[in-house]
ROGU-246487 format. One record per residue (C-alpha): x, y, z; residue number from 1. Coordinates in Angstrom, 2 decimals, decimal comma. Last residue first. Example, Ala and Ser with C-alpha at 12.3 -4.5 7.8 and 13.67 -1.06 7.14 Angstrom:
13,67/-1,06/7,14/2
12,30/-4,50/7,80/1
//
This chain:
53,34/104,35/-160,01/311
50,12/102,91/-159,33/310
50,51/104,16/-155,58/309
51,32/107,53/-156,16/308
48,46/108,46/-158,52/307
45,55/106,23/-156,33/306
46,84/108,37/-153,54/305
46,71/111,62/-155,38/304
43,28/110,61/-156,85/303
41,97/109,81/-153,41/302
43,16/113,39/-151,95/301
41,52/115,25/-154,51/300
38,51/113,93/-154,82/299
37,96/114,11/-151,03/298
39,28/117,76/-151,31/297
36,60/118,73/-153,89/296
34,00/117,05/-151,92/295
34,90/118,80/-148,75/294
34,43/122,19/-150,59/293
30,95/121,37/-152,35/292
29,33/120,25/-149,14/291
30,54/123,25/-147,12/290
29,41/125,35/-150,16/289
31,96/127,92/-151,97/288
31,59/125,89/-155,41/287
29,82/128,88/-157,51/286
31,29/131,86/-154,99/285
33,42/134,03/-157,40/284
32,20/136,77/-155,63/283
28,95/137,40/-156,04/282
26,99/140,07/-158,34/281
23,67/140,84/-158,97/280
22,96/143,54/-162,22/279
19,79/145,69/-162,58/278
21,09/148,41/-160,18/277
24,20/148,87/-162,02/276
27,18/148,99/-159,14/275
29,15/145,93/-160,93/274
29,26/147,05/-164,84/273
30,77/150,48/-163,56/272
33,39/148,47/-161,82/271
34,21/146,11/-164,62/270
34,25/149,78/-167,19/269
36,81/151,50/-164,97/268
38,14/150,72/-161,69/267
39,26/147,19/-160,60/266
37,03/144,17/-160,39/265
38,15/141,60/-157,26/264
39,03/139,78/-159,32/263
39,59/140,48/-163,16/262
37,56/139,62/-165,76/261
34,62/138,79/-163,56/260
32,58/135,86/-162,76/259
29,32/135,20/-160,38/258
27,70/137,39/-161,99/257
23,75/138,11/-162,50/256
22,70/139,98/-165,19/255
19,74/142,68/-165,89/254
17,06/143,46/-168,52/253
19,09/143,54/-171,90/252
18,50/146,17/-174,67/251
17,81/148,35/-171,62/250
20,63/150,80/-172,94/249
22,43/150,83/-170,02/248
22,38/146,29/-169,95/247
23,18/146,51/-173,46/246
26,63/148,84/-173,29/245
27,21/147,18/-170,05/244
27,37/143,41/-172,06/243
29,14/144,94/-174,86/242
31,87/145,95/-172,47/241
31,82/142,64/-170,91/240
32,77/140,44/-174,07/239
31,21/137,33/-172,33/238
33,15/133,82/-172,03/237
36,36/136,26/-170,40/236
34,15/135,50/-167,22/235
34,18/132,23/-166,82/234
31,54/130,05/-165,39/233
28,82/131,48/-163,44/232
27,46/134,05/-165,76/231
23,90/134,65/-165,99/230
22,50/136,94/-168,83/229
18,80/138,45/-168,54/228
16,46/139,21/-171,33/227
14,88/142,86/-172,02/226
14,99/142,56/-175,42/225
15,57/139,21/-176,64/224
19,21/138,35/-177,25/223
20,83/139,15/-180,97/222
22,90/142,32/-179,18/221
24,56/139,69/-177,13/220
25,73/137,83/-179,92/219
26,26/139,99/-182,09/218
28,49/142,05/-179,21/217
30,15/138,69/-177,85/216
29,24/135,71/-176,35/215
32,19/133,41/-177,24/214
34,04/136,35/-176,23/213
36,73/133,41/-175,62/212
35,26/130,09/-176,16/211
37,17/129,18/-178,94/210
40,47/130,06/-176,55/209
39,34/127,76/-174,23/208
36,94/129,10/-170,91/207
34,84/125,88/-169,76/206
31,28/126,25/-171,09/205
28,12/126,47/-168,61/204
26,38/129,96/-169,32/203
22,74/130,68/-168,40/202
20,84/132,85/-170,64/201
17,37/134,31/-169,38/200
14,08/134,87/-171,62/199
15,83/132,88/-174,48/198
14,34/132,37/-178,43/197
17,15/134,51/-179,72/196
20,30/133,34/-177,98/195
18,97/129,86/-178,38/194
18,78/129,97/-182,34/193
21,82/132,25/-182,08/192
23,93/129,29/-180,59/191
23,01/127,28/-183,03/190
21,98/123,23/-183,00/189
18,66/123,49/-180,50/188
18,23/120,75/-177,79/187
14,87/121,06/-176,42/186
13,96/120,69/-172,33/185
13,10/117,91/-170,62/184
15,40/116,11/-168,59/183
16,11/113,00/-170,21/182
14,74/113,76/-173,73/181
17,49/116,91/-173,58/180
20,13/114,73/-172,54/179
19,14/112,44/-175,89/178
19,34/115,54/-177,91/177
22,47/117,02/-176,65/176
24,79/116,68/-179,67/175
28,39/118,10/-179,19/174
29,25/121,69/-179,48/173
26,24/122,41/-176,85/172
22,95/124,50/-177,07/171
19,99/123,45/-174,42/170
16,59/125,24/-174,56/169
14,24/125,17/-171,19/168
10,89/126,24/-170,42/167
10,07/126,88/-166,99/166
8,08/124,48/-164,10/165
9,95/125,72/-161,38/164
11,36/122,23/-159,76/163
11,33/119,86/-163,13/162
12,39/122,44/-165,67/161
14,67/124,99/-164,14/160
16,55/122,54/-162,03/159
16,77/119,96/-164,84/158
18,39/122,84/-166,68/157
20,56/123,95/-164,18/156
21,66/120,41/-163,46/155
22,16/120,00/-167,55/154
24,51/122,93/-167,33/153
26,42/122,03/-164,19/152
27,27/118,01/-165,82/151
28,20/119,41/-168,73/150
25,96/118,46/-172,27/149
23,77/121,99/-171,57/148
27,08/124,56/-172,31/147
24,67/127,51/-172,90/146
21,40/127,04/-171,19/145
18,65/128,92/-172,71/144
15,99/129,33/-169,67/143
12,22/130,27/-171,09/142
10,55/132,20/-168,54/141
6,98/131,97/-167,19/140
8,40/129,43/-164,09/139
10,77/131,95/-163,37/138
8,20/134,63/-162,44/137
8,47/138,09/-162,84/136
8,94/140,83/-160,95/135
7,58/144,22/-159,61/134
9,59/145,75/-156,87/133
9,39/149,49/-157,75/132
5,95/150,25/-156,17/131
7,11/147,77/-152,88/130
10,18/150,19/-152,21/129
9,92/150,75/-148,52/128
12,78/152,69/-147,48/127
14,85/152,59/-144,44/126
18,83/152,17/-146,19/125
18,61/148,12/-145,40/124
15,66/148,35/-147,19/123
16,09/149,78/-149,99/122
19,72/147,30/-150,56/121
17,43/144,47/-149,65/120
15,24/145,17/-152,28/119
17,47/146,23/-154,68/118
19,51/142,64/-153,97/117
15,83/141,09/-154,26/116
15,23/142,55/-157,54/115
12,83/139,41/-157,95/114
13,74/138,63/-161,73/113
17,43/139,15/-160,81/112
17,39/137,60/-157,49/111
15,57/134,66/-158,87/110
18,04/134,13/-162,02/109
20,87/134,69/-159,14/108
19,73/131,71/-157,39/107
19,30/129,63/-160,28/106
23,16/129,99/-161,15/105
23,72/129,30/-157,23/104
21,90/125,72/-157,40/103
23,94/125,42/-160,27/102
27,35/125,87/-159,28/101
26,30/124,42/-155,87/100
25,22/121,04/-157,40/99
27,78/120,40/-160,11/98
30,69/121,67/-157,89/97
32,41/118,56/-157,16/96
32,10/116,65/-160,36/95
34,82/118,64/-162,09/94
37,37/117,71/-159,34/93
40,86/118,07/-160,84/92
44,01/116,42/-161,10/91
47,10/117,25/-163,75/90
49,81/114,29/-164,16/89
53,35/115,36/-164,63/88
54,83/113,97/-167,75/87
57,35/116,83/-167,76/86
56,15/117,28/-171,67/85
52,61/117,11/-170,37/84
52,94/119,73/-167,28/83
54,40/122,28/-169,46/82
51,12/122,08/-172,18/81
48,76/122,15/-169,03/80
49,97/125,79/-167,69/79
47,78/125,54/-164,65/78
45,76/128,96/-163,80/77
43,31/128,01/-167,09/76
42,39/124,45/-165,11/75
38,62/125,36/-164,14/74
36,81/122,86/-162,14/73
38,27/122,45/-158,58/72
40,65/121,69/-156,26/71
43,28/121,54/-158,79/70
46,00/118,45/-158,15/69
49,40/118,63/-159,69/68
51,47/115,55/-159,76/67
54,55/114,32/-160,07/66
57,02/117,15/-158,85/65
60,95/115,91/-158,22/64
61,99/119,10/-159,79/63
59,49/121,52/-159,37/62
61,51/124,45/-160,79/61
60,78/123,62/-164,64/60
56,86/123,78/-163,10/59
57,19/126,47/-161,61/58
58,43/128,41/-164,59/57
56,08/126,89/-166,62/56
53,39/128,15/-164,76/55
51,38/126,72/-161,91/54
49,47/129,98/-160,68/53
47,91/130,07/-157,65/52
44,69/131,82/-156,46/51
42,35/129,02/-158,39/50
42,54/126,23/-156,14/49
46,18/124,60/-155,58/48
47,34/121,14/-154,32/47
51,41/120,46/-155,33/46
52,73/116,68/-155,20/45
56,04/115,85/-154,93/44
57,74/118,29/-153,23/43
60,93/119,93/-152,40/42
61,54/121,87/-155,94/41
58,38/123,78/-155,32/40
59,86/125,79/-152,27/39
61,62/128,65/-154,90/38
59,39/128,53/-157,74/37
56,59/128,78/-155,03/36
58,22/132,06/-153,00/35
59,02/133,50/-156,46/34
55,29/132,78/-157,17/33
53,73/134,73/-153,73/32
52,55/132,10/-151,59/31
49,32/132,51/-149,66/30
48,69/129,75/-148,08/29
51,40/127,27/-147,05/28
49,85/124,10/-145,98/27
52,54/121,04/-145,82/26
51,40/117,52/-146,19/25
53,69/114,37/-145,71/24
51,62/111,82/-147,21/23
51,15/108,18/-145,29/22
47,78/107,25/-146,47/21
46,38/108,76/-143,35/20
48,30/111,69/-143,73/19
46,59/111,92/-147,40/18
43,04/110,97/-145,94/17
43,47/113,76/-143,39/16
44,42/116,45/-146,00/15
40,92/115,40/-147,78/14
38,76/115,83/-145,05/13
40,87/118,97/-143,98/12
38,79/121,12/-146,45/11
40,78/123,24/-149,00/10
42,98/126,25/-148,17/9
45,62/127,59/-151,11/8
49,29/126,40/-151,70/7
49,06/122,61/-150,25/6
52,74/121,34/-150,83/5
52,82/117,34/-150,74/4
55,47/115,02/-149,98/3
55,13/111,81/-151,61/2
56,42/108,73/-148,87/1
//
């Protein structure tokens, strides 16, 4: 029966369906890559989240490997091109995190419009700072949802429009007019038509290279004064620089980041970004929800058995 390596921790749900099935599973966390180029070569089957990297280099070492299962959305740690001339077959679980991504995108829109992380923060060191915690609604704001044809950025949208009452605008590369019927909110054709209409941006694209710095200095600098910038997908999506140059300036209000160029930030320009008052950051959190987690390995498990068995 497929033997399967399981590189980074996922929900048991899914590891018990594969022993079920008749899998050998092995969990080793926290491989280093010369310690997965060397083990690779035993399996048939590798799970990973987003810690581990399935290069080429793995992959030429992964002789009798089959499959490659992501728990998870994004597949930028897999190197996909390798994987199709070896005729390995790449898994994922894009459904899996619709709910918490969002749910967490609209979370940091309140915290950001509330200042609740100042809040706390003020708190927390003994001071009452009611005269510098004025906010704003989200049902006043109009929510431009970049990426609104995925399954996270038409939840966000929904969210927005049918539980706060806001305004929404949807931008996608293909057509979202029919979505935006659905749900309720207007499908706009440009980028800079949403860009410049938006009281908060929300972005929902998968990171390619034609959406690298897709939101870049004109774009950011074309936002409405004082607007706020959520980034739960990727973070190489947004040039950050120009983002803290705008968010110092006041030419944007505040951001909330789930996302970061490199993580945990380093020194330098990331970190500076991270300790602004007007900016709420988590740690690459979107699908870290019980329900989101055992979902992902579910997913995961049946599409490895349906894999091995068909072939």
């Amino acid at each position: 029966m497929p033997k399967v390596l399981v590189c980074d921790p996922i929900a048991q749900d899914g590891l018990a369906m594969l022993k079920k099935a008749g899998f050998t599973v092995e969990e080793v966390p926290n491989l280093t890559p010369d310690q997965l180029e060397k083990k690779i070569g035993e399996f048939d089957a590798v799970i990973v989240r987003g810690r581990t990297k399935i290069t080429s280099t793995v992959l030429d070492a992964g002789i009798k490997l089959r499959a490659v299962a992501r728990s998870g959305v994004g597949l930028d740690n897999i190197d996909l091109e390798t994987a199709k001339k070896k005729s390995i077959q790449v898994i994922s679980t894009p459904t899996a995190p619709t709910t918490s991504v969002a749910e967490l995108a609209i979370a940091l829109m309140l915290a950001v419009l509330r200042k609740i992380s100042f809040a706390d923060r003020a708190m927390k060191e003994g001071r009452w700072a009611k005269g510098e915690l004025i906010g704003s609604e989200l049902k006043s704001q109009t929510v431009g949802v970049v990426g609104a044809a995925g399954r996270i950025g038409l939840e966000v949208a929904r969210i927005a429009v049918e539980g706060f009452g806001a305004k929404a605008i949807g931008y996608d590369v293909i057509d979202v007019t029919e979505k935006a019927r659905q749900v309720g909110f207007r499908a706009v054709s440009q980028l800079s038509e949403l860009l410049s209409e938006s009281d908060i941006v929300s972005i929902h694209v998968p990171y390619l290279p034609s959406t690298h710095h897709l939101i870049g200095q004109n774009a950011i600098s074309s936002m409405k004064k004082g607007s706020i910038l959520i980034n739960t997908s990727r973070a190489d999506i947004v040039e950050g620089q120009s983002l803290l140059a705008a968010l110092k300036s006041g030419n944007l209000g505040g951001a909330g980041l789930d996302v970061f160029h490199k993580e945990p930030p380093g020194d330098g320009w990331e970190k500076e970004l991270v300790l602004l008052p007007n900016v709420v950051c988590t740690s690459h959190v979107g699908a870290q929800t019980l329900e989101s987690q055992r979902l992902e390995s579910t997913i995961v498990a049946e599409e490895l058995i349906r894999t091995f068995r068909d072939k």
